[in-house]
Residue, then its C-alpha position, 0 to 999 in steps of 0.5 A: x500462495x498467500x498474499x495480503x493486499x492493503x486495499x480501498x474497494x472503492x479504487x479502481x487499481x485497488x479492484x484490479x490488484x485484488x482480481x489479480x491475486x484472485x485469478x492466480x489462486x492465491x489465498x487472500x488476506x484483505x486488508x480494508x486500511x481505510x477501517x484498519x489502518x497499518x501501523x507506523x512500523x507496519x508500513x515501515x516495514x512494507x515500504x523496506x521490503x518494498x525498496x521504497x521511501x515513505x514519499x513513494x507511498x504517499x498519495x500525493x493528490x490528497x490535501x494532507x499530503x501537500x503540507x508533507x511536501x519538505x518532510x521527513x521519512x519519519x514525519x510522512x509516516x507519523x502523518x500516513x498512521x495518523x491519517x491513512x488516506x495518505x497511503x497510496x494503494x493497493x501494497x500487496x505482499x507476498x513472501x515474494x516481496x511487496x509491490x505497489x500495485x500502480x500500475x496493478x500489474x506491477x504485482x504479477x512480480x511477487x506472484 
């Protein structure tokens, strides 16, 4: 199985999701989003495939996030492509789907 995980090595959940697709075998893509940010239409996609909305990946704790408070879907995505700090994480994608994995298990159903 491939997978690819948009991850942060200095979070915790983000450690956790990655030893998970590790012990499952899968063969892993790595994404550092902080150093290779997802494009606009690339987290587009990935919240749809998910069923999620932009403000369900928006780190909410982040300064730049306030100010998105009222936004629109598109407004959250232009601010995430501008500045990814702003994209919660980990996403990880299988051909099974895309989970955000927060909780990190939330991943173990797209395995």
């Amino acid at each position: 199985m491939k997978a690819t995980i948009y991850h942060n090595p200095r979070c915790s959940k983000s450690r956790e999701a990655l030893a998970i697709l590790q012990d499952a075998g899968a063969e892993v893509t790595v994404v550092e989003y902080l150093k290779t940010p997802p494009s606009r239409d690339e987290l587009a996609r990935l919240y749809a495939k998910a069923g999620l909305s932009p403000r369900d990946g928006l780190r909410k704790a982040e300064d730049g996030a306030k100010s998105l408070k009222d936004a629109s879907d598109d407004a959250i995505l232009d601010a995430m492509a501008a500045d990814p700090i702003l994209i919660e994480r980990p996403l990880v994608e299988t051909e099974k789907g895309v989970r955000l994995g927060r909780p990190p298990e939330a991943i173990r159903e797209i395995l």
